[in-house]
LOBA-11071 format. One record per atom (N, C-alpha, C, CB): z, y, x. Coordinates in steps of 0.05 Angstrom, whole numbers, plus 32768, in hexadecimal, padded with zeros to 4 digits. Glycine has a CB too. Example, Ala and Ser with C-alpha at 12.3 -4.5 7.8 and 13.67 -1.06 7.14 Angstrom:
809C7F8E8108809C7FA680F6809C7FBE810880B57FA780E2808E7FD38101808F7FEB8111809D8001810280727FF4811A
This chain:
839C7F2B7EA6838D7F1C7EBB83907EFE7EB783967F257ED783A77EEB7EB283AA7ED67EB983A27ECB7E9A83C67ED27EC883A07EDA7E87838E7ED97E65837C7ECD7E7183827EF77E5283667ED97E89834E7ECD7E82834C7EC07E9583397EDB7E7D835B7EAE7EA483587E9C7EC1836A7E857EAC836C7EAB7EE7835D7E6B7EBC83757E557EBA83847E597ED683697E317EB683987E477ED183A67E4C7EEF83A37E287EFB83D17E597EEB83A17E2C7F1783A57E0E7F1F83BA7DFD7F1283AB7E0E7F3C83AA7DE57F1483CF7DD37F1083DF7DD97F1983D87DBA7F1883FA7DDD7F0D840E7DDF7F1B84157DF87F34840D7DC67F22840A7E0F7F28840D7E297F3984167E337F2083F27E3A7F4B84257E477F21842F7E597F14842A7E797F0C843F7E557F1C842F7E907EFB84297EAB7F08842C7EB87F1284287EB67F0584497EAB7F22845D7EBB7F3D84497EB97F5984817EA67F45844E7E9A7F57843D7E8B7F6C841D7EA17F6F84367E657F5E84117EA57F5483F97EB57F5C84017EC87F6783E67EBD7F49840B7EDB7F61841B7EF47F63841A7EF57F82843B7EF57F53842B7EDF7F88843E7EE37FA684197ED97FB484677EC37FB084157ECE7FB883FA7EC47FC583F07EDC7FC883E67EB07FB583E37EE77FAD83D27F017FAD83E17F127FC583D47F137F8C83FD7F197FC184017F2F7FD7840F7F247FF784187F487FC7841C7F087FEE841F7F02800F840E7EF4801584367EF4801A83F17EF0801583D77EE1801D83C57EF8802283CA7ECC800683B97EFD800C83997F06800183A87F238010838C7F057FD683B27F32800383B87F56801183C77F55802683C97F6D7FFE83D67F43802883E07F44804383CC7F39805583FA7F34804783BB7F2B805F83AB7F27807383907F38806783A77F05807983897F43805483757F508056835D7F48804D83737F568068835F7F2C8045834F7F20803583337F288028835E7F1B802583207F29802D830B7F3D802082F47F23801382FA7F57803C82F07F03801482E37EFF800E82EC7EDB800B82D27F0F801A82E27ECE7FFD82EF7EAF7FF182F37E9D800B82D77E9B7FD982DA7EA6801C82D97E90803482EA7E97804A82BB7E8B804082F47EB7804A830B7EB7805583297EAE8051830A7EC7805783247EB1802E833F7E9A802B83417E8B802A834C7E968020832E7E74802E832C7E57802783347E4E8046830B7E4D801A83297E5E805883337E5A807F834D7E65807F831E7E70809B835D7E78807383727E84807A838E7E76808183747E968068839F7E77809783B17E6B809283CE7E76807E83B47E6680A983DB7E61807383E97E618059840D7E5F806583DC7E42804584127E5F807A842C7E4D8084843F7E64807A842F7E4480AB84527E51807284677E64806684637E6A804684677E81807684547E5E8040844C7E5A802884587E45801284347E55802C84637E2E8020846D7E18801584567E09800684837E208005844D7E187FF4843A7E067FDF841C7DFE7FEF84337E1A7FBE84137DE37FEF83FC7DE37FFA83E07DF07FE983FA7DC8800183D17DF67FEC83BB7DFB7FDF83A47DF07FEF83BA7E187FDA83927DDE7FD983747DD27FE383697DE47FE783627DC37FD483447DDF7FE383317DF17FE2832E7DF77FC8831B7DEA7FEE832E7DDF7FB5831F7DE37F9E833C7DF67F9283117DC27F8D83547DF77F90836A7E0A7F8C835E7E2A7F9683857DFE7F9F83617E237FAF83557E437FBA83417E537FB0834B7E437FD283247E447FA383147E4C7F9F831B7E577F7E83017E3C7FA883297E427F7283327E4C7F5983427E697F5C83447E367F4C83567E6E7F6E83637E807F6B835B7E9C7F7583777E787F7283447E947F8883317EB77F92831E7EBB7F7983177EB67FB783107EB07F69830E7EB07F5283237EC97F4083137E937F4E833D7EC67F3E83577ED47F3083537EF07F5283817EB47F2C834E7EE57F5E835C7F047F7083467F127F6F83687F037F95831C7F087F7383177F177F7783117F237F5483077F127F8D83157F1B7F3D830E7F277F2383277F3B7F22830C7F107F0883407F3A7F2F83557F497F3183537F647F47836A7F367F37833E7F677F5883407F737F6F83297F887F5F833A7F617F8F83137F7A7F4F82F57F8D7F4383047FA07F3682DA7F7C7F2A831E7F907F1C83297FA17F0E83327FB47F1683367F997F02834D7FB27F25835B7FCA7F4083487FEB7F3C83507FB87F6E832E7FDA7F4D831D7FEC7F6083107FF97F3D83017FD77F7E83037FE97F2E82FA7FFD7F1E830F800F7F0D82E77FF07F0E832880107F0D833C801F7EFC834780387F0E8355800B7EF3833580307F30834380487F35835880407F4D835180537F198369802C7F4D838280297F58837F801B7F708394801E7F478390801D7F808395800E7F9183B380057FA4838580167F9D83BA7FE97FA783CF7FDE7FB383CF7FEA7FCF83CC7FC17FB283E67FEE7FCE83EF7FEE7FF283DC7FE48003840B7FDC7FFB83E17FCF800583CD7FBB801D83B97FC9801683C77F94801B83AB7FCE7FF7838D7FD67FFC838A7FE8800D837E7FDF7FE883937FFF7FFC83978016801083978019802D83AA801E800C83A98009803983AC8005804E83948002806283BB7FF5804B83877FEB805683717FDF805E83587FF08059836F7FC6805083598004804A833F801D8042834680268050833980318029835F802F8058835F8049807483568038809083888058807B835E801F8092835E801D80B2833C801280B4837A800280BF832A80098096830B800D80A18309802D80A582F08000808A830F803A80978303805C809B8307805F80BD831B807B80868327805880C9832C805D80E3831B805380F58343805480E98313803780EA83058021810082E3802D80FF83087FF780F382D3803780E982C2803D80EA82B1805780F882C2803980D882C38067810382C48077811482D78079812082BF8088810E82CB8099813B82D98099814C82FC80A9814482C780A68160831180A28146832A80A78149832980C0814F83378097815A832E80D78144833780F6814883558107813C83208105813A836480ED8136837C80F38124839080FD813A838880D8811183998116812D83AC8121814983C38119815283B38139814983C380FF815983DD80F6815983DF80E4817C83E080DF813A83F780EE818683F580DA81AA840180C8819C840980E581CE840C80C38194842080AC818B842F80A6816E843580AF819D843A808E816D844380898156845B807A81558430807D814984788089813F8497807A813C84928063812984B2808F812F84978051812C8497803E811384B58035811184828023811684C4803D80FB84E4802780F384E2801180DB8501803D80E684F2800880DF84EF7FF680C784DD7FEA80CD84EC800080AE84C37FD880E984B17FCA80E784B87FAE80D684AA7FC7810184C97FA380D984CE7F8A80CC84C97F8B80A884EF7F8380D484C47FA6809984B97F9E8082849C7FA8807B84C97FA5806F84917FAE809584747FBD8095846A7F93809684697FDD80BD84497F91808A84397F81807E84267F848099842F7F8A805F84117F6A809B84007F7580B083E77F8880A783F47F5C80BF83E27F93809283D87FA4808F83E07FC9809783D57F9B807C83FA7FC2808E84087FE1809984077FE180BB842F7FE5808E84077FC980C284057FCC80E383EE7FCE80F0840F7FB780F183DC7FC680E583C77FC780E783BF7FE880E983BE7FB680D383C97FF980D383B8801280D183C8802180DD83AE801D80B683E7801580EE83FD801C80FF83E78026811E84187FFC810483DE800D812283CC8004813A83B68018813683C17FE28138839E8019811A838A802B8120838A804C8122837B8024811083A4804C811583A9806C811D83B08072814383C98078810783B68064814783BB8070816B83A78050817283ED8072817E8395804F817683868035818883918036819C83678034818F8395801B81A7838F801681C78383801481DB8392800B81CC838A802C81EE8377802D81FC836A8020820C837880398203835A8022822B834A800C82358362800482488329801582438376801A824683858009826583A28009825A8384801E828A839D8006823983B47FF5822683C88013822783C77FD1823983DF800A820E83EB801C820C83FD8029821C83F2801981FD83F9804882138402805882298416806A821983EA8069823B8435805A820F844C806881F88440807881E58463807C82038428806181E88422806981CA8427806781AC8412806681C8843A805181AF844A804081938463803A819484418026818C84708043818E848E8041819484A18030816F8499806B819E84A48017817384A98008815F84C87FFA815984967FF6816184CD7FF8814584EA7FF7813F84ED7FDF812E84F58010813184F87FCA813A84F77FB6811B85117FA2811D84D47F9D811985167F9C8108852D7F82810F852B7F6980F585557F92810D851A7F5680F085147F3C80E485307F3980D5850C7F2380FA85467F2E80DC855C7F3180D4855F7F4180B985687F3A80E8855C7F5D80BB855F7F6F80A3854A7F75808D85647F8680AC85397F588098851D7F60808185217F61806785067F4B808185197F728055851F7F70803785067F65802785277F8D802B84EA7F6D803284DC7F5C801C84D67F41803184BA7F6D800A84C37F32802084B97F1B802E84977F21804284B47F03801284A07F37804C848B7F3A805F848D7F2B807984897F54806584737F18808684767F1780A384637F1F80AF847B7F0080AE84667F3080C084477F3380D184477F3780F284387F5080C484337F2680FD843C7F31811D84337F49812884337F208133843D7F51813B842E7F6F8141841C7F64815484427F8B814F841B7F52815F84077F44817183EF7F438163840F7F28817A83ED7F33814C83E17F32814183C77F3F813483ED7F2D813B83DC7F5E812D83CD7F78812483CC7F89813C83DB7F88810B83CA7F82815483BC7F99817083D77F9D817A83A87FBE816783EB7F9D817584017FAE817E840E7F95819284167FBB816384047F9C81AE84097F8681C384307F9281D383E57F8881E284417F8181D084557F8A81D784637F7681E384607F9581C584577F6181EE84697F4B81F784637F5C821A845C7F2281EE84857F50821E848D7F58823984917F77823E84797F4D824D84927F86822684937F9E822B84A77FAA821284757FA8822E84B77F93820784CE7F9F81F184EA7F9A81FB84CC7F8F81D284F97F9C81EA85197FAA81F085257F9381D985207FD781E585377F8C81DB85497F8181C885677F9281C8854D7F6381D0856A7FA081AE85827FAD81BA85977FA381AD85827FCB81BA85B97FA081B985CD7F8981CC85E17F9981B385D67F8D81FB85E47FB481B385F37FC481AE85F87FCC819385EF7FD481BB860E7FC9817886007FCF815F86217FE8816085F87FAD8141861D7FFD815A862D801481588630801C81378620802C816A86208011812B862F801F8112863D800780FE8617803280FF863E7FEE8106864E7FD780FB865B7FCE810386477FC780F486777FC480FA868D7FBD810386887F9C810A86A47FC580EE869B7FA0812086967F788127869C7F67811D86A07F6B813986AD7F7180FF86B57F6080F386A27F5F80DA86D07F6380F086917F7480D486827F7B80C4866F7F6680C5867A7F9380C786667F6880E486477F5E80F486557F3A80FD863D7F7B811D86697F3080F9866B7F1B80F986637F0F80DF867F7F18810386717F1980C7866C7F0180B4864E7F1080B186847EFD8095863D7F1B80B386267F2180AA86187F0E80BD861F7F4080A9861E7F0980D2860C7EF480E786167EDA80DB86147EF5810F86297ED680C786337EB680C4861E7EAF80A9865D7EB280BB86137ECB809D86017EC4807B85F07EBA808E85F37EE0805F85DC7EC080A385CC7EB780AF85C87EAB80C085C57EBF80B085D77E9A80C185E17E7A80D885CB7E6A80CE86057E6580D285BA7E5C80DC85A67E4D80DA858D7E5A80CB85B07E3680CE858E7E7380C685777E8180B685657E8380CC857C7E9E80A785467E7780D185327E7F80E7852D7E9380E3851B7E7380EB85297EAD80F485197ECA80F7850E7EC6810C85297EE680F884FA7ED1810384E37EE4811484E67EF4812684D67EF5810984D37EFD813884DC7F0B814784D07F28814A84DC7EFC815A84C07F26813184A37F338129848B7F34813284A27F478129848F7F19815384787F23816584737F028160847D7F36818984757EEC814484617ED48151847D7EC2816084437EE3816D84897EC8816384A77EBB817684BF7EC0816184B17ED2819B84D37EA9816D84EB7EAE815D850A7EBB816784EF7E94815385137ECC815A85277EDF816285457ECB816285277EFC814985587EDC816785777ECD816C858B7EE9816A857A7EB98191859B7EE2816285B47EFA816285C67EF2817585C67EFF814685C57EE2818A85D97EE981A485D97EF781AE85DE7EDF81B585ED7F0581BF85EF7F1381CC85FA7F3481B585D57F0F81DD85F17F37819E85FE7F4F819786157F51819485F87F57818686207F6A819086397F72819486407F8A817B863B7F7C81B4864F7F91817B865F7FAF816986717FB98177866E7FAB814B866E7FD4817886897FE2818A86987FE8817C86887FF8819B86977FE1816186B17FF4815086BF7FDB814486A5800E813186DB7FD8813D86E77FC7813086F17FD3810E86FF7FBF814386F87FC180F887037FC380E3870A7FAD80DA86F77FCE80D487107FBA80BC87197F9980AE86FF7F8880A387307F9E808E870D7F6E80A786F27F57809F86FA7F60808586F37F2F80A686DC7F52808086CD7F57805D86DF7F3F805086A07F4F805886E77F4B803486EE7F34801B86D97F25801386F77F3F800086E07F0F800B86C77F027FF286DF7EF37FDC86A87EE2800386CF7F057FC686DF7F037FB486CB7EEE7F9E86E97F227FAB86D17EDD7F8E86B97ECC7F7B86CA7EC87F5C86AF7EA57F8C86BC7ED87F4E86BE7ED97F3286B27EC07F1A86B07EF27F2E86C97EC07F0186BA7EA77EF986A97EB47EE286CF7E8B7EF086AC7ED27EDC86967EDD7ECE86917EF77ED386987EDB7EB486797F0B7EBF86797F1E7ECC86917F337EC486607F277ECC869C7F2A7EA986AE7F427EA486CA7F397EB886B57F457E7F86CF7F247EC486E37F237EDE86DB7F337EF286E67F067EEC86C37F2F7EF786B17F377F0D86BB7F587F0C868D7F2F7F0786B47F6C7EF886B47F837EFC86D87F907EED86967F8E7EED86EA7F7A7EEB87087F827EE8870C7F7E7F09871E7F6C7ECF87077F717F1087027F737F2B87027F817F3F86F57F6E7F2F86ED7F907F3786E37FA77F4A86F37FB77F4386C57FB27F4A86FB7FC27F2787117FD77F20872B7FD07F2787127FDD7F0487327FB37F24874F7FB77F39874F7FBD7F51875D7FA17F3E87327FB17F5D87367FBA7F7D873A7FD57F8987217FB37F8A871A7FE87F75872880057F7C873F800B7F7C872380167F6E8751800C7F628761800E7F55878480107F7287597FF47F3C87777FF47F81878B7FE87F96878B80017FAC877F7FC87FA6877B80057FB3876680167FC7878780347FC9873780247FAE879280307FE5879D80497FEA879B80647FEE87A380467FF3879A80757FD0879680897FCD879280A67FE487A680877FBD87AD809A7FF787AC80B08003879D80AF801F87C680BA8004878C80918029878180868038875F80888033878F806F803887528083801A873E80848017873880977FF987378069801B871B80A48003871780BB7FF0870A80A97FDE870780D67FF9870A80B87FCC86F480AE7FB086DE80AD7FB786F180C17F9786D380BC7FC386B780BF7FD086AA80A97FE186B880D57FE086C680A37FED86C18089800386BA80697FF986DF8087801586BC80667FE386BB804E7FD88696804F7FD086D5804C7FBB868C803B7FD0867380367FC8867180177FBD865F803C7FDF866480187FAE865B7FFA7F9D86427FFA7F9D86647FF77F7D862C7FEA7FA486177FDD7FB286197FC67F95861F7FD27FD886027FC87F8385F97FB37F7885E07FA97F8085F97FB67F6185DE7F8A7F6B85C87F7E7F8385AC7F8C7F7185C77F507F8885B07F967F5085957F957F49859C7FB67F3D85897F797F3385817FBE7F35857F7FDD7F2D85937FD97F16855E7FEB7F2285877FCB7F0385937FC27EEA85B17FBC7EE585877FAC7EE585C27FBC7EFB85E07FAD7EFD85E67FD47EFE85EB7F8E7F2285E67FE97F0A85E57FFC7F0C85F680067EFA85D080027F0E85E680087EE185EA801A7EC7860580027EB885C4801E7EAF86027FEB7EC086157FD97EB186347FD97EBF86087FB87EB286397FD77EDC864A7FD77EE486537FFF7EEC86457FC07EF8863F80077EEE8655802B7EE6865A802D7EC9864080507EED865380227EB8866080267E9C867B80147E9B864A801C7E82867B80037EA686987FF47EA386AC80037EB186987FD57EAF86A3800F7EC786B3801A7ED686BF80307EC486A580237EEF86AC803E7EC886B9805B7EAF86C680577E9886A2806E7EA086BF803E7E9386D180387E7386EA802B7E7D86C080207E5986F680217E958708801D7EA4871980387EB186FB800D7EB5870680547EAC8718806B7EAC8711806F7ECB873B80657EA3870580667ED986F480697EF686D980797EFC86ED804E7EFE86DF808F7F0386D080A37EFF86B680987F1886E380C27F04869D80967F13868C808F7F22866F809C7F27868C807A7F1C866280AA7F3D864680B17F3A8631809D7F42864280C87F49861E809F7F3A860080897F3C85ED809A7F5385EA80867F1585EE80907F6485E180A07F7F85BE809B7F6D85E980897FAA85A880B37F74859680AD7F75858180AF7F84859380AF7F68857780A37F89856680A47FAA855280C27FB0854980837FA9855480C87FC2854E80E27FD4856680FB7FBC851F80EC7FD4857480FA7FB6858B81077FAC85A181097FB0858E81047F9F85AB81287FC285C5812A7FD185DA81357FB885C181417FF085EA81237FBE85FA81227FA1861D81307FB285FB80F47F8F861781387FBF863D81417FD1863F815A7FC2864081498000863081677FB18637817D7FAA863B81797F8A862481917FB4862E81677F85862A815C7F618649815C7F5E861881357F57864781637F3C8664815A7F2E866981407F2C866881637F14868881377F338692811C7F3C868E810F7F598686810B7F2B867C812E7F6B868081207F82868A810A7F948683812A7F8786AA81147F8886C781077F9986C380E77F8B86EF811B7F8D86AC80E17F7B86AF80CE7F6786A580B67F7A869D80D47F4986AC80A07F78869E80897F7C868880837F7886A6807C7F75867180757F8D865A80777F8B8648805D7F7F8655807F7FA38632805E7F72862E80407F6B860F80417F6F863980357F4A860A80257F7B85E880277F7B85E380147F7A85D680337F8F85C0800D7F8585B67FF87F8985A57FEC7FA385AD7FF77F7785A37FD97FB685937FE37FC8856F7FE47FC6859C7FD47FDE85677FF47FD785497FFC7FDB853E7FDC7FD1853F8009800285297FDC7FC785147FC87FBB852B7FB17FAE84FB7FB97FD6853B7FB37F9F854A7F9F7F9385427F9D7F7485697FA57F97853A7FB57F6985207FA97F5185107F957F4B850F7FB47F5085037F987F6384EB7F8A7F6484F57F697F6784D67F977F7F85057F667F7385127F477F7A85317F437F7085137F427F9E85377F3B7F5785587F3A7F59855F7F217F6885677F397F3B854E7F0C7F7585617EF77F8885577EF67F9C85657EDC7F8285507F107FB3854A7F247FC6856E7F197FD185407F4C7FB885667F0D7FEB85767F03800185817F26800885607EEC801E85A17F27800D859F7F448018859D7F4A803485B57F51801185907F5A803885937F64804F85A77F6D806385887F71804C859E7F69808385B97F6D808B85B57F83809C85C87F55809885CA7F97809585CA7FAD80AB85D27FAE80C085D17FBE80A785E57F9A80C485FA7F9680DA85F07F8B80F7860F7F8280CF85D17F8880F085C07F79810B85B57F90811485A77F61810585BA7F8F813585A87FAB8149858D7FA3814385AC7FAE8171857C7FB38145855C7FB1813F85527FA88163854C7FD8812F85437FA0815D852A7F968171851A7FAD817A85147F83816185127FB58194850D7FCD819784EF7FC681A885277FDF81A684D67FC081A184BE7FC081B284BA7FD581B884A87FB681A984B27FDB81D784A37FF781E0848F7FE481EE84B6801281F684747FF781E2845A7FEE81E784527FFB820384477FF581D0
C-alpha cells in the first residue's frame, strides 16, 4: 500500500497505521469530507486539509482493497452489522445486554453494543448493564458511551471496594499512575480516591538489572530463595512483557535446572505434565505493542447501570 502513496511530510507508517484505526475505523469514517471535519484530539500531531486529503486518498485505496479481497477489520465489521441493525426493525432475541471490559471496546463496538438492545421511547429499562475501569485499559482505545447512545450519567455506580488485591499490591499500582489523566469513559475525568483492598500482604520488590543475563540469574535466584515448604511450585508465575520474551526466558530457566510450564491461552494445564511446575507467560495483546503501558488490575472497575 504505502509502495504506491507518497506519504505527507513528515508523517510516518506508524503514524498512518495509528490514524487509519484510531481516527478513520474508530469513528466510522465513510467518506473524505467526513474526515477533513472530524475531530483529531489526542492525536498530538496536527494535520491540515491539504494533509488529510492526501491521506483519505491512502485509506480510501486501502479500504477498496480490504472489501475486494474479501476481508474485513473489526471496526468494519462492526459498522456492517450495526447498518444491517439500523436499517430495519430490531427482532434479535435479546432483553438485555452484559458488557465487561468496556474500557477496551472502540466506539464502534459500542455502537453495535447500543443497536442490538435500542433505546426505548421512555429510555432504558436494565437494558444494558456495563462494566468498565479506564485505569486498566490495555489498548489505546477511547470512546464515550454518551457518545454512541448509551446514556448513563446519573444513573452509574463507582465501586469503593477492590477484594481481590492486596493494599499493598493496590498501593504501589496507584503510585505508577500518579498524575496519569483517565477517563471516565463517559466524556469526564475519573480519580482513584476513595478505593480500598480488604486483604493485606507483602509490598512488591523492584528489583533493576544492568543486563538481561543479570536480569534472568535473577529471577533464578529469587525462585531458588522462595521457601520450599511455604510456597508450591505451582504458585510462582512469571508475567513477561512481550510474547517473544516467553520462549527466551523459560529456556534460561530450564537450563538453570528450573523446571517450568508455558501457560497457553484457553488451555487448562493443572493436569499437564510438570503441573507442580512454574508458570510463564505473557499478557493478553502484548504482541501487538511491546512498549504497551501495563495494565493495572488492582483498580475496582466503574460500574454504569443504565
Amino acid at each position: 500500500m504505502f509502495d504506491d502513496h507518497e506519504l505527507p511530510e513528515g508523517l510516518s507508517e506508524p503514524f498512518v497505521r495509528a490514524e487509519w484505526a484510531q481516527i478513520v475505523q474508530a469513528k466510522g469514517l465513510m467518506d473524505q469530507r467526513a474526515y477533513l471535519k472530524v475531530s483529531r484530539a489526542g492525536r498530538g500531531t496536527p494535520l491540515d486539509r491539504r494533509k488529510r486529503a492526501s491521506l483519505w486518498d491512502i485509506f480510501a485505496d486501502y479500504r477498496a482493497r480490504v472489501v475486494s479481497e474479501g476481508f474485513a477489520e473489526p471496526d468494519g465489521a462492526y459498522r456492517e452489522a450495526i447498518e444491517i441493525l439500523s436499517s430495519e426493525a430490531s427482532n434479535l432475541p435479546y432483553a438485555a445486554v452484559v458488557v465487561d471490559e468496556a474500557q477496551d471496546m472502540g466506539e464502534q463496538a459500542l455502537r453495535l453494543i447500543r443497536a442490538i438492545v435500542p433505546e426505548g421511547p421512555s429510555g432504558d429499562q436494565n437494558s444494558l448493564f456495563v462494566v468498565g475501569d479506564a485505569h486498566q485499559r490495555i489498548y489505546g482505545r477511547r470512546a464515550s458511551m454518551a457518545g454512541c447512545g448509551i446514556n448513563v450519567r446519573g444513573r452509574s455506580k463507582r465501586l469503593g471496594l477492590n477484594y481481590r488485591t492486596t493494599q499493598e499490591i493496590r498501593s504501589w499500582a496507584v503510585s505508577v499512575l500518579e498524575g496519569v489523566s483517565v477517563d471516565d469513559l463517559d466524556e469526564g475525568s475519573d480519580t482513584l480516591k476513595g478505593y480500598v483492598s480488604l486483604l493485606h500482604g507483602v509490598s512488591p520488590e523492584l528489583v533493576s538489572s544492568t543486563s538481561e543475563v543479570a536480569e534472568l540469574k535473577g529471577v533464578s535466584t529469587w525462585i531458588r530463595s522462595l521457601p520450599s515448604e511455604n510456597v508450591r511450585l505451582s504458585d510462582i508465575g512469571i508475567l513477561c512483557a512481550r510474547l517473544e520474551d516467553v520462549d527466551r526466558v523459560n529456556a534460561a530457566l530450564q537450563a538453570d535446572g528450573i523446571e517450568t510450564v508455558v501457560l497457553q491461552a484457553g488451555a487448562d494445564d493443572r493436569s499437564s505434565p510438570g503441573s507442580e511446575s512454574r508458570r510463564c507467560t505473557a499478557p493478553r495483546g502484548s504482541n501487538s505493542s511491546p512498549w504497551r503501558a501495563p495494565s493495572c488490575p488492582s483498580q475496582p472497575s466503574h460500574l454504569p447501570v443504565p
